[in-house]
C-alpha positions as CSV (number, residue, x, y, z in Angstrom):
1,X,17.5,22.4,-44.0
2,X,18.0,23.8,-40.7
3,X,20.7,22.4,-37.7
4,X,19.4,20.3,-35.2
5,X,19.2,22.3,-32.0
6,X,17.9,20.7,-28.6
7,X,14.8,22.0,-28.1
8,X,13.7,23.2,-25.0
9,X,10.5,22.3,-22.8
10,X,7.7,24.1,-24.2
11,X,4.9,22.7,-22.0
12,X,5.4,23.9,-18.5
13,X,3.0,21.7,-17.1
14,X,6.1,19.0,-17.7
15,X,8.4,20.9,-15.4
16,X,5.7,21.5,-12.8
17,X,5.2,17.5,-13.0
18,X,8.8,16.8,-12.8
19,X,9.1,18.9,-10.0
20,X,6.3,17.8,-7.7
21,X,7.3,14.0,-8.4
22,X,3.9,12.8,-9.5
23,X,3.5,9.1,-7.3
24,X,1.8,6.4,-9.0
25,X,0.4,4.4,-6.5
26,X,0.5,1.0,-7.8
27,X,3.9,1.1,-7.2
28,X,6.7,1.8,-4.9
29,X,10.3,2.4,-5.3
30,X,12.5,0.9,-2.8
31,X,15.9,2.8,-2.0
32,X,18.8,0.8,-1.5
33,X,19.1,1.6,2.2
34,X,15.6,0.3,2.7
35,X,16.3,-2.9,0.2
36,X,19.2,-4.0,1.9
37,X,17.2,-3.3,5.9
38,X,15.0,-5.7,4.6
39,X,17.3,-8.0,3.1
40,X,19.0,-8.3,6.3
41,X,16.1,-8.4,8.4
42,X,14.8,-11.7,6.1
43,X,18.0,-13.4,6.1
44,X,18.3,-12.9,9.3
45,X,15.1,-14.7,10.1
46,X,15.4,-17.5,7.7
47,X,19.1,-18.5,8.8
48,X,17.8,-18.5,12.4
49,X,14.7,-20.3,11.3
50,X,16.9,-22.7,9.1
51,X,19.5,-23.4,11.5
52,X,16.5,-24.3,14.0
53,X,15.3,-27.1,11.6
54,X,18.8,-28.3,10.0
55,X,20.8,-27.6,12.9
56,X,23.4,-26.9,9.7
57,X,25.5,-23.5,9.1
58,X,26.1,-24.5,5.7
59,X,22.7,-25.9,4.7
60,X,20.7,-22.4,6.9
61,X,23.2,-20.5,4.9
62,X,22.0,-21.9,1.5
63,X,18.5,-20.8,2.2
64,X,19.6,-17.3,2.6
65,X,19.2,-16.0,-0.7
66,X,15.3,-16.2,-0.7
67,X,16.0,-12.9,1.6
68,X,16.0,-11.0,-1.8
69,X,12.4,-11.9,-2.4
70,X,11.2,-10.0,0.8
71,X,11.5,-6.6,-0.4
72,X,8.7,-7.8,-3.2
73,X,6.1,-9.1,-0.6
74,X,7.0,-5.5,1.6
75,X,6.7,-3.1,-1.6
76,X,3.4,-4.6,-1.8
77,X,2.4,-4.2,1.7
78,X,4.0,-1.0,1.8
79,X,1.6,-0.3,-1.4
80,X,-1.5,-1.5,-0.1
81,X,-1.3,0.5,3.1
82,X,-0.5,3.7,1.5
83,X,-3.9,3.2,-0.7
84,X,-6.2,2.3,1.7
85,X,-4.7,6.0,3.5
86,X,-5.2,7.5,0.4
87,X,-8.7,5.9,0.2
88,X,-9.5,7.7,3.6
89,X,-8.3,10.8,3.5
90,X,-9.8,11.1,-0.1
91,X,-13.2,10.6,2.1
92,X,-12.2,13.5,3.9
93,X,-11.0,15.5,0.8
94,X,-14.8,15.3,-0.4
95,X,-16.6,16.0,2.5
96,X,-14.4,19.8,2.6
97,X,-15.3,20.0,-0.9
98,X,-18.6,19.5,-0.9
99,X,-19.5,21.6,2.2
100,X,-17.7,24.4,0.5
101,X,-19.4,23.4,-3.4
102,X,-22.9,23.8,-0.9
103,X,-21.8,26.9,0.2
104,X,-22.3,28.4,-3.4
105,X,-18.4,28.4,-4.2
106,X,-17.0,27.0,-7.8
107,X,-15.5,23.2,-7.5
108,X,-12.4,24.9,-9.0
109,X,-12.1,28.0,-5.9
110,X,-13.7,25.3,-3.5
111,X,-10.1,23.9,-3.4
112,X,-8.5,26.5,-2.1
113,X,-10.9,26.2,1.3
114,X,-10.5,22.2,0.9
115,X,-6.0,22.5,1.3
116,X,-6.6,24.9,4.6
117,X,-9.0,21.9,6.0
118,X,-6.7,19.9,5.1
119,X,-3.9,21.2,6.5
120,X,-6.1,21.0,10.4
121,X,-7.2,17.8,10.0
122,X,-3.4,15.9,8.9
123,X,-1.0,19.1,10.7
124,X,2.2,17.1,9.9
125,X,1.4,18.3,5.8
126,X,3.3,15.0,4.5
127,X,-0.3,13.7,3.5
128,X,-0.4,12.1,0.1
129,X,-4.1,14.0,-0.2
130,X,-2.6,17.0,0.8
131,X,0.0,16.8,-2.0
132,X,-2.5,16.0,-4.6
133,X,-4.9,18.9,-3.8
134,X,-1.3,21.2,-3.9
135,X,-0.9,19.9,-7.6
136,X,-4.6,20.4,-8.4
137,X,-4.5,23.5,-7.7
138,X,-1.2,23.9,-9.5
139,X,-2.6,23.1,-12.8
140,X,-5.8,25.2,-12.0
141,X,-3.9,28.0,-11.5
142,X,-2.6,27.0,-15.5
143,X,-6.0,27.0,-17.0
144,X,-6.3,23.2,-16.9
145,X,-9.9,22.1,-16.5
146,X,-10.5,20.4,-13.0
147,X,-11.5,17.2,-14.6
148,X,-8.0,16.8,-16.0
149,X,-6.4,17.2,-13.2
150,X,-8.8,14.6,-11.2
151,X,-8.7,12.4,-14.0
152,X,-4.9,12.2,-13.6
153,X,-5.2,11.7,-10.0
154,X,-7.7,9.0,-10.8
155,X,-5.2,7.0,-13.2
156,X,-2.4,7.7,-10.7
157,X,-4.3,6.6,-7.6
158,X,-5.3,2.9,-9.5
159,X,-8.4,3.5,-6.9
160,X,-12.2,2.3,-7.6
161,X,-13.6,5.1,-5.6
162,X,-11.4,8.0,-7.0
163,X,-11.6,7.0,-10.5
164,X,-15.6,6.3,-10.2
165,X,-15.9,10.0,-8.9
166,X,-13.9,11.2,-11.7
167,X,-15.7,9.6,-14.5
168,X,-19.1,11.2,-12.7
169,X,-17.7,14.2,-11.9
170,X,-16.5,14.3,-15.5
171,X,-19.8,13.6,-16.8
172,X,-21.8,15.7,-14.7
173,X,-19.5,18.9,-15.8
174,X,-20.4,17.8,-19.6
175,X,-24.1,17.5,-19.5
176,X,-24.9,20.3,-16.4
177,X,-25.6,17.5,-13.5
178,X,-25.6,18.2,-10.2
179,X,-22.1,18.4,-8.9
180,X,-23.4,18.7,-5.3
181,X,-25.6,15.4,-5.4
182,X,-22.7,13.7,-7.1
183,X,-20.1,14.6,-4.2
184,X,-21.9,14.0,-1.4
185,X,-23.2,10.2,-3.0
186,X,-19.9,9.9,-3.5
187,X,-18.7,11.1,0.5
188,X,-21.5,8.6,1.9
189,X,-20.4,5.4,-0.6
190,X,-17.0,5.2,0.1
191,X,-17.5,6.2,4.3
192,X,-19.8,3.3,3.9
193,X,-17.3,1.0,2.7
194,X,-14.6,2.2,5.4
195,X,-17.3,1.2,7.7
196,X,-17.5,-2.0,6.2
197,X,-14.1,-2.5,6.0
198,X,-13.4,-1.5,9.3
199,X,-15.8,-3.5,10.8
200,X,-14.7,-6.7,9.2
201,X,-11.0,-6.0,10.0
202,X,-12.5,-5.8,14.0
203,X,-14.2,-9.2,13.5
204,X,-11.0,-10.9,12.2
205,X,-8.2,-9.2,15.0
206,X,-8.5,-12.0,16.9
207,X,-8.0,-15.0,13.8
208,X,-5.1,-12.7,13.0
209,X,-3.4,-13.2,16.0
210,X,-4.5,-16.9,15.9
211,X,-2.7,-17.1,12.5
212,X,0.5,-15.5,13.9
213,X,0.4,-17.5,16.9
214,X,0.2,-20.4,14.5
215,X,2.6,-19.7,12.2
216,X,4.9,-19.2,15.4
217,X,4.1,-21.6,17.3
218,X,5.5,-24.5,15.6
219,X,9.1,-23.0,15.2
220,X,9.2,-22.7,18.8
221,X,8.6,-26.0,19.7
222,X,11.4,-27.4,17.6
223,X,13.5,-24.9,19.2
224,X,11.9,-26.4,22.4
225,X,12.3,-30.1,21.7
226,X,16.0,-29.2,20.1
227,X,17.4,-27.4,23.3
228,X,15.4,-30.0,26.2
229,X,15.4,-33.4,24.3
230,X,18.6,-33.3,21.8
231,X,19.2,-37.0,22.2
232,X,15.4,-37.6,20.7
233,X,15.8,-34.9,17.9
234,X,18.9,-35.9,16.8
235,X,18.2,-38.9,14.2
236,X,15.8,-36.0,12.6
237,X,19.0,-33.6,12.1
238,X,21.3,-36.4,11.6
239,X,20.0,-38.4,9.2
240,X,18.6,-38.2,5.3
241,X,15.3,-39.0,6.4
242,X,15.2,-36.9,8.9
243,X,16.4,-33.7,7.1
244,X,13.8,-34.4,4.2
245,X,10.9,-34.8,6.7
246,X,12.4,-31.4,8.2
247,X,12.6,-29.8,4.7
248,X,9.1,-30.8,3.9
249,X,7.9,-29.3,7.3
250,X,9.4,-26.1,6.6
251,X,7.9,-26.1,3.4
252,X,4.7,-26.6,4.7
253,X,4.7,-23.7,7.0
254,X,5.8,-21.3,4.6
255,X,2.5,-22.4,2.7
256,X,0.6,-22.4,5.6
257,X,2.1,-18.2,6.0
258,X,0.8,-17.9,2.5
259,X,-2.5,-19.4,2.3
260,X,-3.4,-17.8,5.7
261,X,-2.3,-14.8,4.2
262,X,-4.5,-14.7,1.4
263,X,-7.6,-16.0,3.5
264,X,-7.5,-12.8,5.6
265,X,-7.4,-10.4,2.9
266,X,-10.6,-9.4,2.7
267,X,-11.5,-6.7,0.1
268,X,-14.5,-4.5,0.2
């Protein structure tokens, strides 16, 4: 029986991976600079909010703590919008690959032509495409098969467009289909549904604003009728009664937030 020694990485695809911090983009991790902006920035808002409708330090003070959900509801909106970027500048990805595929180059040496268009079309390089096309071409250079590395991309990017292509591209590479065809279906589907998407998000601008205004509106004009009539408000923040019916309007708009919310997301 030998000693146990520590083994060293063999694989230096591991290394590579560590080093290039792989992002799975169904998630995001909040630092704790970030986590505690938005913690103050929320319980900021609620204790002015709270102190509007209880006219209470003590009771706006207890409602404070729901802050710490708001990083949650911003991770995700932080998520989506890094996706739907993704989404688009995978569009543009494909379209430099298959011009370059239709030139007569290999998908593998067409990459090398697709970081350089890349690199002109987003010039600030911090593009998460950018990035991924680096690493594809990482483990290309390794004598990993294309398909891997877009197939890893695919799983990472939690993306129906990207992991469609990859299955097809997959696929196409196995049985000797026509990769061109297949990429430029591919370019045309998802510009299509950017069209779509952009179009729909033009149509509903204005009820977005209508739902903001809404959802503002109605904390202004208790501030309103607090500040210019505090002799009629007053039962309302002096009284049982009138802190329940306050508590159940507060609850109500927070609903209202929600549900509108959920309404306008629209997904194509």
């Amino acid at each position: 029986m030998g000693i146990g020694l520590k083994e060293k990485p063999d694989n230096k695809m591991d290394v590579e991976s560590r080093e290039f911090r792989l992002t799975d983009y169904d998630t995001y991790n909040m630092s704790l600079k970030e986590r505690a902006l938005y913690i103050s920035l929320a319980a900021t808002v609620i204790f002015f909010i709270g102190f509007l409708f209880y006219r209470s330090v003590i009771l706006s003070a207890m409602l404070c703590p729901l802050a710490f959900i708001y990083p949650r509801f911003k991770a995700r909106d932080i998520i989506l919008k890094r996706k739907n970027e993704l989404n688009v500048q995978f569009k543009d990805m494909l379209y430099s690959l298959s011009s370059s595929v239709s030139a007569g180059k290999s998908v593998e040496s067409a990459f090398s032509d697709v970081i350089k268009d890349l690199n002109i079309i987003y010039p600030a390089g911090d593009a998460h495409i950018i990035k991924e096309v680096q690493y594809i071409i990482r483990r290309l250079q390794m004598n990993e098969t294309v398909e891997e590395a877009l197939a890893d991309f695919a799983e990472r990017s939690h993306l129906e467009d990207i992991q469609n292509f990859a299955d097809v591209f997959q696929t196409c590479k196995r049985t000797g289909g026509n990769i061109v065809e297949v990429i430029r279906n591919t370019t045309n589907v998802i510009n299509d549904k950017i069209e779509i998407k952009q179009e729909i998000d033009t149509l509903l601008a204005e009820k977005r604003l209508e739902q903001k205004a809404l959802n503002v509106i109605p904390v202004i004009m208790v501030g309103l009728l607090s500040f210019s009539a505090s002799d009629y408000m007053a039962p309302i923040f002096e009284t049982l009664q009138g802190r329940i019916a306050m508590t159940v309007a507060l609850g109500l708009l927070f609903a209202a937030y929600f549900i509108s919310r959920k309404v306008m997301d629209i997904k194509v």
